[in-house]
VOPAGU-2260 file (C-alpha; in pm, 1 decimal, decimal comma):
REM VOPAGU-2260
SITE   aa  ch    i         X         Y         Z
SITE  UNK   A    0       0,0       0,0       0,0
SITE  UNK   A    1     156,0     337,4     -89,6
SITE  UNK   A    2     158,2     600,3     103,5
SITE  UNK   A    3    -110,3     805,9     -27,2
SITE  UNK   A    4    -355,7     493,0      52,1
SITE  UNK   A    5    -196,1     449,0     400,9
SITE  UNK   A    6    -324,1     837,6     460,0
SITE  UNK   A    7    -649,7     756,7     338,8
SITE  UNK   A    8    -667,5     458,8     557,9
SITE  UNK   A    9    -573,2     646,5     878,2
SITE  UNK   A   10    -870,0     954,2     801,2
SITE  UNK   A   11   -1117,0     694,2     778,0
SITE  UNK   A   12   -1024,3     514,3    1094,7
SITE  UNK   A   13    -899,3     165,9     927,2
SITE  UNK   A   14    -701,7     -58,0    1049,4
SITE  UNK   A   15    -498,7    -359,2     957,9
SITE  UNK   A   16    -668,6    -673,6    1061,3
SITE  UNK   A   17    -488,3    -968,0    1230,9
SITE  UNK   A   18    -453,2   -1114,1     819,7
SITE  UNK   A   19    -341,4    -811,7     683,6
SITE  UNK   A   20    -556,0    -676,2     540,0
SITE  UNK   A   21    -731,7    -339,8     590,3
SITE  UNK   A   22   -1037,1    -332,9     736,1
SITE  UNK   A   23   -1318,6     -10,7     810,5
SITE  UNK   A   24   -1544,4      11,6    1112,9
SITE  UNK   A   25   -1946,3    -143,2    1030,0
SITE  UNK   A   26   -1922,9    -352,7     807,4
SITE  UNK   A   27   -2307,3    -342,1     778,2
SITE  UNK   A   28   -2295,3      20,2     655,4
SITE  UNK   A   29   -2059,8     -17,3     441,8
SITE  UNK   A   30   -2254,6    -301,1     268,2
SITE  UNK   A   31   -2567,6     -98,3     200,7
SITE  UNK   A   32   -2336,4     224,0     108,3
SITE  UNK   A   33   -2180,3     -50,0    -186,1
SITE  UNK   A   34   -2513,5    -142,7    -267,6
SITE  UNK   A   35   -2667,6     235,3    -225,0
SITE  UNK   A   36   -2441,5     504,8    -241,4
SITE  UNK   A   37   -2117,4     619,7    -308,0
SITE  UNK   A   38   -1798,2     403,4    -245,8
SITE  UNK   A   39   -1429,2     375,7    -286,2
SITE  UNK   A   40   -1275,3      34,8    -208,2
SITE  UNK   A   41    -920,7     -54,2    -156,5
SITE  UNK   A   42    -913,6    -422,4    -293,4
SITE  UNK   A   43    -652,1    -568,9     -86,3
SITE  UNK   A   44    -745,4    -923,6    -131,0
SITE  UNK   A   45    -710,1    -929,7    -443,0
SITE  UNK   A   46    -396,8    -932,0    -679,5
SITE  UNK   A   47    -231,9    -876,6   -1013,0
SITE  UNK   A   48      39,4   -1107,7   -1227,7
SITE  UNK   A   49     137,8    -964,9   -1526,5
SITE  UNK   A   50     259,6   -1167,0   -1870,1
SITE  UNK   A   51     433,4   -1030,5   -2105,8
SITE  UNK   A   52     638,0   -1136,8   -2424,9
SITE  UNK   A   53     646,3   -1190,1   -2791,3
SITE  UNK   A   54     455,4   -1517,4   -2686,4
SITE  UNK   A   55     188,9   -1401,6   -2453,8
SITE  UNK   A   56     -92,9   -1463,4   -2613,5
SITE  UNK   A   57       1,6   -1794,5   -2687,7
SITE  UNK   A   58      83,9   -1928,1   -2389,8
SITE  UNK   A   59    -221,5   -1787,0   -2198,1
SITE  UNK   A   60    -456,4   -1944,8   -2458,1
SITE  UNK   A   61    -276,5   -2272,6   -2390,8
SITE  UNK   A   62    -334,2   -2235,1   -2012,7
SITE  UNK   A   63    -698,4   -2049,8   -1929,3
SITE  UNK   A   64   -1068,0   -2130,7   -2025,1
SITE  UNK   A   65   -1104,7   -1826,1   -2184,3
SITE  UNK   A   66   -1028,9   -1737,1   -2565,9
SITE  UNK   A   67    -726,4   -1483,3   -2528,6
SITE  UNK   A   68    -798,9   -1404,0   -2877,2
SITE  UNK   A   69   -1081,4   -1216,6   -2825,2
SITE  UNK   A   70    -910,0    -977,8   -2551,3
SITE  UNK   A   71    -848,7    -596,3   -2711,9
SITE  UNK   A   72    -716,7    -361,7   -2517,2
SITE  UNK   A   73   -1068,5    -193,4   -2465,9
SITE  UNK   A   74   -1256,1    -494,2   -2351,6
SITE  UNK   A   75   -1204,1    -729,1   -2011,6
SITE  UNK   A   76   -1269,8   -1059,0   -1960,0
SITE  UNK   A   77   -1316,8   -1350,3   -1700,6
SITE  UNK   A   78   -1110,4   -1642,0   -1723,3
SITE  UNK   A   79    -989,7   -1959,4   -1493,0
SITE  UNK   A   80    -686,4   -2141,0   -1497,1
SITE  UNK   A   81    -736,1   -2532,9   -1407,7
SITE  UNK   A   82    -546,5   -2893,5   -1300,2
SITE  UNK   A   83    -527,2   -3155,8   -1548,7
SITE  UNK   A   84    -921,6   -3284,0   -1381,2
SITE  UNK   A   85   -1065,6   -2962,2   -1472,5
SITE  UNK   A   86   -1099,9   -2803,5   -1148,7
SITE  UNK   A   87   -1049,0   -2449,1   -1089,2
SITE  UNK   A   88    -720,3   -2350,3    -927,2
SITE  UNK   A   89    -768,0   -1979,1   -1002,4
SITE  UNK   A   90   -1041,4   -1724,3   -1137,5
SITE  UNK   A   91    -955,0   -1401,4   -1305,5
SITE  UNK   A   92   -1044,7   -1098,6   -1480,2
SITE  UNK   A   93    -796,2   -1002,0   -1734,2
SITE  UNK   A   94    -723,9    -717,1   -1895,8
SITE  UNK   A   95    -473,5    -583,0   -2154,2
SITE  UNK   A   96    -222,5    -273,7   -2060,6
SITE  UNK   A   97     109,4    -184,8   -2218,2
SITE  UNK   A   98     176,2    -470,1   -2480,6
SITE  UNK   A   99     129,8    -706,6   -2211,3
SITE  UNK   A  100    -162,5    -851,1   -2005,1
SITE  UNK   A  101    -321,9    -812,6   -1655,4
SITE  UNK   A  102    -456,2   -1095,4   -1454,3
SITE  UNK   A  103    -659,5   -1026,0   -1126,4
SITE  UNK   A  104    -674,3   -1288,0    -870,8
SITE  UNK   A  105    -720,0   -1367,5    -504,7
SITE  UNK   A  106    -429,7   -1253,1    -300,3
SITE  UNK   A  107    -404,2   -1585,5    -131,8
SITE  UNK   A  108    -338,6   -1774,4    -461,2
SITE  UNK   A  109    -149,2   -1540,6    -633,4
SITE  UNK   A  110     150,8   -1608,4    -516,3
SITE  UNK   A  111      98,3   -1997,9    -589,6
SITE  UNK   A  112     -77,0   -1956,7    -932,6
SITE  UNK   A  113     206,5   -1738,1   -1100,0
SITE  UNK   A  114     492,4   -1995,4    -971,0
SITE  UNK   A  115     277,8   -2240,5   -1153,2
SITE  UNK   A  116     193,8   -2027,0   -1432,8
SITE  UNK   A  117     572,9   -1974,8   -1510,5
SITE  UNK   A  118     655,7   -2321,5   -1465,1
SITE  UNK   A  119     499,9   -2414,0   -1805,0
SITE  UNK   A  120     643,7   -2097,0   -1997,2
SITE  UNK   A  121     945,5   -2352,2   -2080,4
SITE  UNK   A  122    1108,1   -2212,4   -2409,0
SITE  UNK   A  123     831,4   -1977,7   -2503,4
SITE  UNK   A  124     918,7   -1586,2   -2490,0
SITE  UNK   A  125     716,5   -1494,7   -2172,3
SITE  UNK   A  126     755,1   -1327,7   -1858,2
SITE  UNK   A  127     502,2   -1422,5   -1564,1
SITE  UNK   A  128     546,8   -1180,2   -1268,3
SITE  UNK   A  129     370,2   -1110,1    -945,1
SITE  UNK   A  130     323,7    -737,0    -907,8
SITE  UNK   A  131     410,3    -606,5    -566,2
SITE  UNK   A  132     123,2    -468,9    -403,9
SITE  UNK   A  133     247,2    -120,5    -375,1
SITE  UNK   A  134     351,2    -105,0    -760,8
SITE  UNK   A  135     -20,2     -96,6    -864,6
SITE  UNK   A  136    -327,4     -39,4    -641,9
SITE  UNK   A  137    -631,6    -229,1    -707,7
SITE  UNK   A  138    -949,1     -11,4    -619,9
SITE  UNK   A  139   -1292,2     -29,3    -642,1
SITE  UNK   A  140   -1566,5     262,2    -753,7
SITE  UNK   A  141   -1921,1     230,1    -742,6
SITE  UNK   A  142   -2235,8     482,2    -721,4
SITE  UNK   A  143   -2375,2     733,4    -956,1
SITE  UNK   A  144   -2159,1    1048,5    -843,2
SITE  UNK   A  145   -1851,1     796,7    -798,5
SITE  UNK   A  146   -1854,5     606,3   -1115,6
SITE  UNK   A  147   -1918,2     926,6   -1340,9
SITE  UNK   A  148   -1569,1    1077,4   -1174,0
SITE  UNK   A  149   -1461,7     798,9   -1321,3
SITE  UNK   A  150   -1581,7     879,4   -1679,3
SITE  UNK   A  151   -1515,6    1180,4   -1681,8
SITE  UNK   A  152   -1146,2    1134,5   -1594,0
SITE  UNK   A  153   -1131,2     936,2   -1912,5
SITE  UNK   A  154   -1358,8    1158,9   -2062,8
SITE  UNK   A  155   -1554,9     856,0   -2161,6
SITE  UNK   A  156   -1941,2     856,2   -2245,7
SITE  UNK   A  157   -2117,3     567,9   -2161,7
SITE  UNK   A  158   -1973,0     274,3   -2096,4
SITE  UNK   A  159   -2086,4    -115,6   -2118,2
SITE  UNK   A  160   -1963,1    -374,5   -1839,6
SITE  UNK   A  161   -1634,4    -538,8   -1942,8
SITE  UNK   A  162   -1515,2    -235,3   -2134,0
SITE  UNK   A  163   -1164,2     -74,5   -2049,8
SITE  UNK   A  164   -1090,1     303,6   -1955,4
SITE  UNK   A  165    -675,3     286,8   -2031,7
SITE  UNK   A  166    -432,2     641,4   -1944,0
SITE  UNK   A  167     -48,3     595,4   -1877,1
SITE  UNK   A  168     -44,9     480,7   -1559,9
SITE  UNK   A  169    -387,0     359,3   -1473,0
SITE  UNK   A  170    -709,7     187,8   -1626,9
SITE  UNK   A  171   -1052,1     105,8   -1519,3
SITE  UNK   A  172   -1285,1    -216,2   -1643,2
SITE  UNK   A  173   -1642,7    -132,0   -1593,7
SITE  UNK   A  174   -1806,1    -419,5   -1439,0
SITE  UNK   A  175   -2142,1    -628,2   -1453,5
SITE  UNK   A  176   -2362,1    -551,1   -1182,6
SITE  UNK   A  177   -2231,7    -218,6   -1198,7
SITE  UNK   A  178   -1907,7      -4,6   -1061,3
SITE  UNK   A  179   -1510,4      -4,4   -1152,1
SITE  UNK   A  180   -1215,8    -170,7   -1037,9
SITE  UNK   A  181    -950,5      39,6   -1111,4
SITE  UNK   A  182    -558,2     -47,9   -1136,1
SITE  UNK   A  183    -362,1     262,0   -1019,4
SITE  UNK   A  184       7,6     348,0   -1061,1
SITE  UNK   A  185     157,3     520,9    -728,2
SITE  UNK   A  186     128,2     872,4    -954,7
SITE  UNK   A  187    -162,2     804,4   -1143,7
SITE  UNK   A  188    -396,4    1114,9   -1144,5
SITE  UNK   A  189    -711,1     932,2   -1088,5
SITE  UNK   A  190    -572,4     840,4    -761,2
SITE  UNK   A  191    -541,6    1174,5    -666,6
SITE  UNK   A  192    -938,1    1263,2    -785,8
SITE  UNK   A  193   -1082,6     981,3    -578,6
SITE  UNK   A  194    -868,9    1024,3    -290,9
SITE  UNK   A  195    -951,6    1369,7    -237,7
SITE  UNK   A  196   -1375,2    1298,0    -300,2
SITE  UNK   A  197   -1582,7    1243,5       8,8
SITE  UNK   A  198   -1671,7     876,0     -90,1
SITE  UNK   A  199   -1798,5     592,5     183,6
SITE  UNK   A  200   -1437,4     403,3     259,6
SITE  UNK   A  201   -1531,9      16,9     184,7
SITE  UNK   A  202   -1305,3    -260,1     261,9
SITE  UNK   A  203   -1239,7    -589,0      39,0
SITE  UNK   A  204   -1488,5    -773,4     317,0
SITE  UNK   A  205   -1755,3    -530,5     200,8
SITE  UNK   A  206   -1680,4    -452,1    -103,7
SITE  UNK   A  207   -1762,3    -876,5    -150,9
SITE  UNK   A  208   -2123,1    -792,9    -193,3
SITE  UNK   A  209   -2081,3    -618,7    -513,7
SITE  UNK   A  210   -2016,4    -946,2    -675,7
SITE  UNK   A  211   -2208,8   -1203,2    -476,4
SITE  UNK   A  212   -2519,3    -951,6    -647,2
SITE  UNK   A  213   -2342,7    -993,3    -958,0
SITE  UNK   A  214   -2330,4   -1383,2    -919,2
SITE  UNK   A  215   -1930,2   -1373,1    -956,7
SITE  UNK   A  216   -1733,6   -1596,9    -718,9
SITE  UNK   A  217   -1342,2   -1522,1    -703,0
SITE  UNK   A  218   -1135,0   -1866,2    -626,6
SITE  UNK   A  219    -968,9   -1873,4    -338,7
SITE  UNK   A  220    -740,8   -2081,2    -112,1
SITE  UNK   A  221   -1063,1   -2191,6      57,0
SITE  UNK   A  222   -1203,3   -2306,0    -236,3
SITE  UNK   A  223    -919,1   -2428,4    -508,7
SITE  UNK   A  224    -942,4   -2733,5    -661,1
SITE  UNK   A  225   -1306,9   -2765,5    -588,8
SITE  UNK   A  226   -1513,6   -2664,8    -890,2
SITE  UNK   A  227   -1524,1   -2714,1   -1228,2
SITE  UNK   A  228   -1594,3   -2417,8   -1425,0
SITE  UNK   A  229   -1907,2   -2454,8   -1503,1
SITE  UNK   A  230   -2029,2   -2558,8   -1124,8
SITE  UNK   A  231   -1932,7   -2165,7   -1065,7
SITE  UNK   A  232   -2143,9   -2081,2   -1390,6
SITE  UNK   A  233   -1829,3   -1912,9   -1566,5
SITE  UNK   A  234   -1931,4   -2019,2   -1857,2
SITE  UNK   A  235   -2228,4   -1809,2   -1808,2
SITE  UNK   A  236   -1992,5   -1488,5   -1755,5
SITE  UNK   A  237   -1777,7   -1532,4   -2038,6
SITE  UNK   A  238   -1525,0   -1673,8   -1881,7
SITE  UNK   A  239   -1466,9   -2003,1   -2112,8
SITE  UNK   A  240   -1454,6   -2058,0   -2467,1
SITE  UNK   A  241   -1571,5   -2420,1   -2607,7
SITE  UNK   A  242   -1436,7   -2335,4   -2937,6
SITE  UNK   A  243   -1051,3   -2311,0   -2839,8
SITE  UNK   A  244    -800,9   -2560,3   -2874,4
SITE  UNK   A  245    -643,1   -2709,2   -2574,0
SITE  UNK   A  246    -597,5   -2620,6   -2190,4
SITE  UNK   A  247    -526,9   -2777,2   -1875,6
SITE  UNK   A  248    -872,1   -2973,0   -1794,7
SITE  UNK   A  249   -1011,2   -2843,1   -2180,6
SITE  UNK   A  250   -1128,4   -3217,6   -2189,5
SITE  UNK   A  251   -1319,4   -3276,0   -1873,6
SITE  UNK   A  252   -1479,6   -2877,0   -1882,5
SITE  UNK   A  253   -1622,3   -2962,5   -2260,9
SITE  UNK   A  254   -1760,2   -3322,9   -2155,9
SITE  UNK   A  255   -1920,9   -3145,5   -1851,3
SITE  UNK   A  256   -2089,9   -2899,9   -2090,3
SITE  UNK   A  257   -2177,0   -3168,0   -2387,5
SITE  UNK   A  258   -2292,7   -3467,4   -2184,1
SITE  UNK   A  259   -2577,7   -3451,3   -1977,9
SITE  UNK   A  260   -2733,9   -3217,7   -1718,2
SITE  UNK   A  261   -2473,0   -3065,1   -1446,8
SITE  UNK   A  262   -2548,1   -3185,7   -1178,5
SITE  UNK   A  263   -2388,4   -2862,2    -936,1
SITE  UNK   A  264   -2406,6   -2488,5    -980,1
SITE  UNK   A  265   -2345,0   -2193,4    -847,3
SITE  UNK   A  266   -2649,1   -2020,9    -687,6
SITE  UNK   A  267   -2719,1   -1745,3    -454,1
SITE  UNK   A  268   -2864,0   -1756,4     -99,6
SITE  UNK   A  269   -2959,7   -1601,5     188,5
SITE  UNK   A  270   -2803,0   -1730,2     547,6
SITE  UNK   A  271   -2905,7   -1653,8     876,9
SITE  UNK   A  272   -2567,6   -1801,2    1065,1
SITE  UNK   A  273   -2230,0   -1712,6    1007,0
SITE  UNK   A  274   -2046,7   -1957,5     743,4
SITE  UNK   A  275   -1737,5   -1877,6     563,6
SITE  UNK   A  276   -1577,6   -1964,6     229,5
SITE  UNK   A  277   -1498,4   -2344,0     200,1
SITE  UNK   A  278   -1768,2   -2471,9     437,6
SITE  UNK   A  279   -1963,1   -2769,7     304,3
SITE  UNK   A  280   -2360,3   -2780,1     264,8
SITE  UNK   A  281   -2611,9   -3055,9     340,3
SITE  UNK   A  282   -2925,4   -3171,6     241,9
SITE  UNK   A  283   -3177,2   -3451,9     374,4
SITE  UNK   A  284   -3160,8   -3515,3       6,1
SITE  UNK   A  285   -2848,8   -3702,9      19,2
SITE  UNK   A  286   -2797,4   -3755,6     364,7
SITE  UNK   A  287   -2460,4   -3894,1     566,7
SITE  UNK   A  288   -2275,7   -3664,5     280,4
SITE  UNK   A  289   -2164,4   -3321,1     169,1
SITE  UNK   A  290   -2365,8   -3161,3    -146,7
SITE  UNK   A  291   -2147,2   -2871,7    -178,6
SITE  UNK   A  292   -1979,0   -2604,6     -75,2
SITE  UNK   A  293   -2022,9   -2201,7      -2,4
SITE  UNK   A  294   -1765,2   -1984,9    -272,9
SITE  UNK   A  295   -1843,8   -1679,4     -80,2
SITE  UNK   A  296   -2001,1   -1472,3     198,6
SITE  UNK   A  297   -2087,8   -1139,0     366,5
SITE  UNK   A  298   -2293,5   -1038,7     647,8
SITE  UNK   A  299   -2575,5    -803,8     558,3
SITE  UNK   A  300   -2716,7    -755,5     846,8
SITE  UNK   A  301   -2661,4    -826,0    1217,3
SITE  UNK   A  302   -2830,4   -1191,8    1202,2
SITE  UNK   A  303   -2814,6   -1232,0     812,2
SITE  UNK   A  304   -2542,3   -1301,0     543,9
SITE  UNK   A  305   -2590,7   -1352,0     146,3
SITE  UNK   A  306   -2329,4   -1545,6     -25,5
SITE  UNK   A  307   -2253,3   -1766,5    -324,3
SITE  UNK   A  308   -2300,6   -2172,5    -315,8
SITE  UNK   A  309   -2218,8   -2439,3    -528,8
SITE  UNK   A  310   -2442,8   -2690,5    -482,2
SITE  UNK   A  311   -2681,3   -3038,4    -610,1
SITE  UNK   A  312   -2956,1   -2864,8    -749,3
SITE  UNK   A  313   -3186,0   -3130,1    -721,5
SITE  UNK   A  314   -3155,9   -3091,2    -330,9
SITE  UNK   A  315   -3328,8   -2737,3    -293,6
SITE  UNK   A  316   -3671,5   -2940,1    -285,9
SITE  UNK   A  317   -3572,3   -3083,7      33,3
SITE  UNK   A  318   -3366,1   -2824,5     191,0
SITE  UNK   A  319   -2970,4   -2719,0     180,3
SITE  UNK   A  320   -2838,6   -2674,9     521,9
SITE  UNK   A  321   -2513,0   -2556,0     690,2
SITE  UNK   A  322   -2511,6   -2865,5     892,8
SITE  UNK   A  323   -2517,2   -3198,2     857,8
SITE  UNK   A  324   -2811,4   -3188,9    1123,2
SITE  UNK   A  325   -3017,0   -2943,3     955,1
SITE  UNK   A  326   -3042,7   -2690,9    1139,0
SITE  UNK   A  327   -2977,8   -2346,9     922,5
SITE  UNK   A  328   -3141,5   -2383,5     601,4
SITE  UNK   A  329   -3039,7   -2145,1     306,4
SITE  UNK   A  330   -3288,5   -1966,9     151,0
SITE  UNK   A  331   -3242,7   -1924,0    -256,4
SITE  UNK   A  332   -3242,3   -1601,1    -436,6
SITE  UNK   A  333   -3228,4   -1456,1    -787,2
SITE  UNK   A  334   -2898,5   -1434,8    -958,7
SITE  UNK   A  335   -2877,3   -1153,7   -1251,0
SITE  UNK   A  336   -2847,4   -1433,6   -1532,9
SITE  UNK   A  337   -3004,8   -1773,2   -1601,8
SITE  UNK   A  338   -2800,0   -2078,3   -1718,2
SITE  UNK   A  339   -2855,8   -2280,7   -1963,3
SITE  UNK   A  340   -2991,7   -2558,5   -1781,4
SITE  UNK   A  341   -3269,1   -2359,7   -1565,8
């Protein structure tokens, strides 16, 4: 975190929680001010790797679910990076900047994914590096009055989720559901408008909401290795291509898609205990076992939490519950999208 963020921390009474990241007093109002008002974020948990090279492009179709070929440097996209069995070790969104390409990820896999990343860049001409945290902060903007000092910074009109704002040092991809994240050098002149703006400070923990609404769930250490893409409904956000050639998993993700109904997917609920990322579900439906798993969570309200599940769907007619005795059911809710096997 740069200095300039540090300051901005300390007026709005943040502090660094016992993981390390920063964290604002009520979380409850800072929820309803991301899904009311006006709000700056500082995205600590999550993190960039950038690739660059004469063979970028190449090698990062080769390893994600995405088509890389479709990327231009004034549209984003989601993409996920897999084992050999097709299940998710990483979710990104990925941009392009500077000849080279951005991928945003959870912090706590960053690390991991781009030592993994650059173990398979063998002969090819690519660089895979983890950007420091300080060399480019990753914000978030939402809110009518917030997201048009956005625009007008990049003296940009109107502007359709996924699209890319690009200046020297800094960018911002408009995203569904509504808002920015923006990347920010440490000199970046946006920084300097939004600093200065009297915007609701939101931490990553709130901040979560904006894309549980949006039916987006990041991978994280809690939940790598668990999902196939499609379980997560990434498919549904763009996020792979069943017309590319081959990827890590490319086999198993395409047979999941092509034969038969899947069987889990991602859904969004309503929770009256506390849960967190990586807990399993349970239904009466399939009793004496697990039916999946929650991707993500964030407390509402004082006695209520909405998160993200992956789970059987054929067990919602008999209840999904937290525990394996049934106790705390989850109530469904709408996502913003339908998939194709609704």
């Amino acid at each position: 975190m740069n200095q300039h963020w540090q300051q901005w921390v300390a007026g709005n009474q943040g502090r660094i929680s016992h993981d390390g990241y920063v964290e604002f007093a009520d979380g409850i109002a800072q929820v309803a001010a991301v899904r009311q008002g006006d709000v700056l974020a500082l995205l600590d948990k999550l993190r960039l790797i950038r690739v660059e090279g004469e063979d970028a492009q190449a090698f990062l179709q080769s390893q994600l679910s995405s088509d890389i070929r479709e990327l231009s440097n004034s549209q984003a996209q989601y993409s996920s990076y897999s084992t050999a069995k097709g299940r998710m070790l990483a979710s990104f969104l990925i941009c392009q900047q500077q000849g080279g390409y951005l991928l945003l990820l959870a912090a706590d896999i960053a690390e991991a994914v781009a030592k993994r990343l650059s173990m398979f860049v063998m002969r090819s001409k690519v660089k895979v590096a983890l950007l420091a945290a300080d060399q480019m902060t990753i914000a978030g903007v939402r809110g009518n009055k917030a997201e048009q000092k956005v625009k007008d910074h990049f003296a940009a009109g109107a502007v359709l989720p996924m699209s890319v704002l690009h200046a020297e040092q800094e960018l911002a991809i408009a995203l569904p559901g509504g808002g920015f994240v923006v990347l920010l050098g440490e000199d970046a002149p946006l920084q300097a408008v939004l600093l200065q703006e009297p915007f609701h400070a939101v931490d990553a923990n709130s901040w979560a909401i904006r894309d549980i609404d949006a039916g987006i769930a990041w991978v994280t250490l809690a939940t790598q290795e668990q999902f196939v893409p499609q379980m997560a409904n990434m498919e549904v956000i763009g996020a792979v291509s069943f017309k590319k050639g081959c990827y890590p998993g490319q086999e198993i993700v395409a047979r999941t898609q092509y034969l038969g109904k899947l069987k889990r997917r991602l859904f969004k609920v309503r929770i009256r205990q506390f849960t967190s990322a990586g807990s399993k579900l349970f239904s009466p439906e399939l009793p004496e076992q697990a039916i999946g798993m929650v991707a993500a969570v964030c407390a509402v309200d004082n006695d209520r939490y909405e998160a993200l599940v992956v789970v059987q769907s054929a067990c919602w007619e008999k209840g999904i519950y937290l525990e394996p005795e049934y106790l705390s059911g989850l109530e469904c809710l709408a996502l913003p999208y339908s998939t194709q096997d609704e």
